[in-house]
BAMI-658046 format. One line per field, with one value per residue (C-alpha): residue number from 1; residue in one letter; x, y, z. Coordinates in pm, whole numbers, plus 50000, padded with zeros to 5 digits. Each point is the difference from the previous one (the first is absolute). Layout:
BEGIN
i	c(NUM; ...)
aa	c(a; ...)
c1	c(X; ...)
c2	c(Y; ...)
c3	c(Z; ...)
END
This chain:
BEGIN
i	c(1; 2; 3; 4; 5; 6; 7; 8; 9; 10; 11; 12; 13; 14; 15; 16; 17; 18; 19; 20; 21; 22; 23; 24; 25; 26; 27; 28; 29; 30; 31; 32; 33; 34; 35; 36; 37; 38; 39; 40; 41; 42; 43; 44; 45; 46; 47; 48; 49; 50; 51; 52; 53; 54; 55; 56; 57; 58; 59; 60; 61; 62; 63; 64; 65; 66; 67; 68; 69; 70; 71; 72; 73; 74; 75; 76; 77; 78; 79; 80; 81; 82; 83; 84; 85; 86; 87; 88; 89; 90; 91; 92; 93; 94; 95; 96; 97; 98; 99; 100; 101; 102; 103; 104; 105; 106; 107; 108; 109; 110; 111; 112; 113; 114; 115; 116; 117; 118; 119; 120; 121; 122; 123; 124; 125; 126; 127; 128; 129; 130; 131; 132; 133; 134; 135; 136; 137; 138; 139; 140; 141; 142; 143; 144; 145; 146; 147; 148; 149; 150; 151; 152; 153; 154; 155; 156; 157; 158; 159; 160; 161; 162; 163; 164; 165; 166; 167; 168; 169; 170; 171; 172; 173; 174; 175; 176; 177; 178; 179; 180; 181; 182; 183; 184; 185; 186; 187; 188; 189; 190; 191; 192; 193; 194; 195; 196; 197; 198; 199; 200; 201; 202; 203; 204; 205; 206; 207; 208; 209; 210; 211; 212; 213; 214; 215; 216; 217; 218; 219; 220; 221; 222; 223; 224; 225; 226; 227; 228; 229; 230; 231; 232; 233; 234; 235; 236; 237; 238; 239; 240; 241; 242; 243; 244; 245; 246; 247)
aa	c(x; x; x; x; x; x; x; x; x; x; x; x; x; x; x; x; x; x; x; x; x; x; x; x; x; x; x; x; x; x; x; x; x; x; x; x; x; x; x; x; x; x; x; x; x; x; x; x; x; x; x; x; x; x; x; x; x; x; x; x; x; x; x; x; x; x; x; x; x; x; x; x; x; x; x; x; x; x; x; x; x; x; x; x; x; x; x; x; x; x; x; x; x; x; x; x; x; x; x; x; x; x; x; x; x; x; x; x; x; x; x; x; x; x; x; x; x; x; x; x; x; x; x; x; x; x; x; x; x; x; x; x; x; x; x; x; x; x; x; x; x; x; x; x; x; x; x; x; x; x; x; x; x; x; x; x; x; x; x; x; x; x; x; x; x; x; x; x; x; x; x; x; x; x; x; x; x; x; x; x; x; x; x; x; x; x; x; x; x; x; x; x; x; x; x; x; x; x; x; x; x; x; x; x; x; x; x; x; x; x; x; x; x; x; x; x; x; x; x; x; x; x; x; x; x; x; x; x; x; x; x; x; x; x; x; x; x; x; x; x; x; x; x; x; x; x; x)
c1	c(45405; 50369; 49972; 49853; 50271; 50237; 49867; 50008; 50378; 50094; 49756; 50196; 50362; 49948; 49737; 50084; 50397; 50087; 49852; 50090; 50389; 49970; 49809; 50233; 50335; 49809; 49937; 50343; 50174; 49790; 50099; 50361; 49929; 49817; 50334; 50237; 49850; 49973; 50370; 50086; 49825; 50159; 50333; 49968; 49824; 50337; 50263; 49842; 50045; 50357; 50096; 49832; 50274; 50398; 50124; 50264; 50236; 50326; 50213; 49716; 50010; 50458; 49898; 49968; 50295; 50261; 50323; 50148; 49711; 50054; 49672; 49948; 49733; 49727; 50119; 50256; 49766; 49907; 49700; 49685; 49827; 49729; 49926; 49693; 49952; 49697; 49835; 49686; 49812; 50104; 49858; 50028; 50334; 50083; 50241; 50165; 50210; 50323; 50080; 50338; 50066; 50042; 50389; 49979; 50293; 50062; 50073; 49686; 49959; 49974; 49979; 49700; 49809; 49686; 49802; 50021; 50243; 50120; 49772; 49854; 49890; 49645; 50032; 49894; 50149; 50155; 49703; 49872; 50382; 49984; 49620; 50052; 50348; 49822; 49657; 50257; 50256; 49774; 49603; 49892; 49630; 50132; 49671; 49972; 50269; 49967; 50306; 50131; 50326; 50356; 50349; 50311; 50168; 50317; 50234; 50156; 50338; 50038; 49718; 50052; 49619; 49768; 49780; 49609; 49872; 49642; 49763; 49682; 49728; 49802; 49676; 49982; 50319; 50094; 49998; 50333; 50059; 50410; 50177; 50142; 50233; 50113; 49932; 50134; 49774; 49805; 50112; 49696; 50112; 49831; 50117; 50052; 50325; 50177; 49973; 50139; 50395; 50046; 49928; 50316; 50305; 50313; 50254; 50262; 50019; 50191; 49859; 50173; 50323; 49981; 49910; 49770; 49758; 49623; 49692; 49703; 49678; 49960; 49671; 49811; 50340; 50103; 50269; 49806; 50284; 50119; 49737; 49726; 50105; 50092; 49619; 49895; 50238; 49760; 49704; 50084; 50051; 49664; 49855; 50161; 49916; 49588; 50058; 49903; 49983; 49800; 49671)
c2	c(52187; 50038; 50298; 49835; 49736; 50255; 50131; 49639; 49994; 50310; 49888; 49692; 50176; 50257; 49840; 49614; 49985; 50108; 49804; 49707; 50109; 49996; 49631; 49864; 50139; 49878; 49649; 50012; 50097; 49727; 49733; 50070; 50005; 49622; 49878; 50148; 49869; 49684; 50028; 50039; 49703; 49776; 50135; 49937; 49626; 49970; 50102; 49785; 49689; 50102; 50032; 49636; 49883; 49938; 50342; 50131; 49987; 50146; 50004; 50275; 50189; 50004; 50175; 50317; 49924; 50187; 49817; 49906; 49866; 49610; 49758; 49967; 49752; 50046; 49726; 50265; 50284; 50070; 50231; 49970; 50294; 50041; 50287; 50080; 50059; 50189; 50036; 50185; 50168; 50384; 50086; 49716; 49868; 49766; 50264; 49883; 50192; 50023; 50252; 50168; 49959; 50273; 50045; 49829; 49826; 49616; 49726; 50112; 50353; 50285; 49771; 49890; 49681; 49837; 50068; 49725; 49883; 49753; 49703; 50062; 49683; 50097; 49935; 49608; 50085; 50232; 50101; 50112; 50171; 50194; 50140; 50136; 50117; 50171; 50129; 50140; 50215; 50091; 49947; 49745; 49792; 49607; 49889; 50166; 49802; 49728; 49822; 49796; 49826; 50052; 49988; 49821; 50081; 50248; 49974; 50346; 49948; 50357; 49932; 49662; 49971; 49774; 50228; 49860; 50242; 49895; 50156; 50139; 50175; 50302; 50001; 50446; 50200; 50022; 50281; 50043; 50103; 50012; 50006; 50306; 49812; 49752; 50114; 50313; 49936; 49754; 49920; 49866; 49846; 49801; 49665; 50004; 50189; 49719; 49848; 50273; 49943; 50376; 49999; 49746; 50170; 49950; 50179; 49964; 49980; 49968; 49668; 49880; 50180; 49857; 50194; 49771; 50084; 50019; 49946; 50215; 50097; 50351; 50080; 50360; 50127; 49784; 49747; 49653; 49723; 49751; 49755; 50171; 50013; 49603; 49938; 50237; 49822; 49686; 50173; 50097; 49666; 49892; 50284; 49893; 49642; 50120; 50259; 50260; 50339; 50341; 50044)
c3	c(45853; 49962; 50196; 50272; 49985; 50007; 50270; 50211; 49985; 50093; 50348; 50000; 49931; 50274; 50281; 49983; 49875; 50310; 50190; 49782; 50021; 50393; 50024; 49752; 50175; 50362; 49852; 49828; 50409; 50128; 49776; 50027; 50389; 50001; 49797; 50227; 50298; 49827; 49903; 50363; 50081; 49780; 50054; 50414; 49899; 49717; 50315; 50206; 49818; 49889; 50353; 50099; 49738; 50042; 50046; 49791; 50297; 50132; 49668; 49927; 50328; 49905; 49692; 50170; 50261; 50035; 49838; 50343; 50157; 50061; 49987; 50407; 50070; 50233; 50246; 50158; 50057; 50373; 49935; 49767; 49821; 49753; 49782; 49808; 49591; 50011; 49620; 49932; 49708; 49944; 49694; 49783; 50088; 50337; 50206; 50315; 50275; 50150; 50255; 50105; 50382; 50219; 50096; 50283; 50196; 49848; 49720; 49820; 50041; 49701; 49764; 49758; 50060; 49996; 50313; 50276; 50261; 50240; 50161; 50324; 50265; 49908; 49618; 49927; 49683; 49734; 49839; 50331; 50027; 49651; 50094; 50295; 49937; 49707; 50222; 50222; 49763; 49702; 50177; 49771; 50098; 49979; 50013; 49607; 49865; 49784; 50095; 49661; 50145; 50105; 49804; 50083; 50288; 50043; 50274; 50052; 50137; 50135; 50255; 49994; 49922; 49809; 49765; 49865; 49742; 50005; 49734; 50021; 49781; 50090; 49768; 50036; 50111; 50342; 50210; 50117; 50352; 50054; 50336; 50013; 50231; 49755; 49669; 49842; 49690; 49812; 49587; 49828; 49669; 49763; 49920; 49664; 50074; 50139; 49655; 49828; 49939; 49995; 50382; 50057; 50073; 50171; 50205; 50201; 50401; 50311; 50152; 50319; 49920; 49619; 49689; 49854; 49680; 50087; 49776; 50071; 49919; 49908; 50115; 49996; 50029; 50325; 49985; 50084; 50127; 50224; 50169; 49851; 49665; 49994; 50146; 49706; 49746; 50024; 50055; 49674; 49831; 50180; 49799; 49666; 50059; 50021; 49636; 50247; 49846; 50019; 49826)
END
């Protein structure tokens, strides 16, 4: 008898343990795979309501100015612009992407930004602005983004324009299809490095014939500042204000 039962594990141990190993670890994948997309639903629902709230506003946006910058208010802007904050799953962390312009002649050009650009007569509004801005320079589908809400704001004295970041969710990752004409590359980053202080730095500049000290994002290597790091620097507090952190 104990011979035969001897004889039973050892069947067990090499025919079914396998098997039971590879089940287990399949079950195991597909759990973790029903949280995370669960996760990314509650964390586009969790945006959305933060952003249907008072936003945290232009003493936010200065946090990542540049020392000289003065508050200029939106009533002496001649020109309105919207840029896009595109998030989606990549792994199991929300990524979004910035791309570095092509060096092309203008206010704007070589530097790293969000994608979009400026209102055209066809655009009813700036959400219509930031998407196809964004179909146009990095080949996103609009009609697969969830669009959660818009920021404050940000007049950018340079271009005398009026910026709206709008923000959108992407339930699977994009495929990217860059302008070669206006984007050198894309950055994709995930979000969670905005909240690291590690990524803040500052430097100094030469800013309209002034050395002024500039805060920055130091992202993937590439120096994040300017207009797009103020529209990140309350995208960030947004982010804070919903606990929002990596599985």
């Amino acid at each position: 008898m104990k011979v035969k039962q001897v004889f039973a594990k050892q069947y067990v141990l090499q025919n079914l343990w396998p098997t039971y190993i590879i089940m287990n670890n399949y079950l195991y994948s597909l759990m973790k795979k029903i949280g995370t997309i669960r996760s990314m639903n509650d964390f586009s629902r969790l945006l959305r309501e933060e952003l249907q709230k008072e936003l945290p506003g232009i003493d936010y946006q200065y946090k990542m100015a540049p020392v000289l910058r003065l508050k200029i208010q939106r009533g002496q802007a001649q020109k309105n612009a919207a840029v896009l904050i595109l998030l989606y799953p990549s792994g199991n962390r929300i990524h979004t992407v910035l791309m570095q312009r092509t060096d092309y002649p203008g206010t704007h050009g070589g530097q790293i930004s969000l994608p979009g650009g400026k209102k055209e007569e066809g655009d009813p509004d700036c959400i219509s602005t930031a998407l196809r801005e964004s179909q146009e320079e990095i080949g996103i589908i609009p009609e697969k983004i969830e669009l959660l809400g818009k920021l404050t704001d940000l007049f950018i004295p340079v271009s005398n324009m009026l910026v709206c970041p709008v923000v959108g969710f992407c339930h699977e990752k994009p495929f990217f299809k860059p302008d070669p004409q206006e984007v050198e590359f894309l950055i994709e980053t995930p979000i969670d490095h905005f909240l690291d202080p590690e990524m803040k730095k500052n430097k100094a500049r030469i800013i309209l014939f002034n050395k002024a000290l500039v805060p920055y994002y130091h992202i993937t290597g590439h120096t994040v500042w300017g207009a797009t790091a103020m529209i990140i620097s309350e995208f960030e507090e947004v982010l804070r204000r919903i606990d929002y952190h990596p599985e």
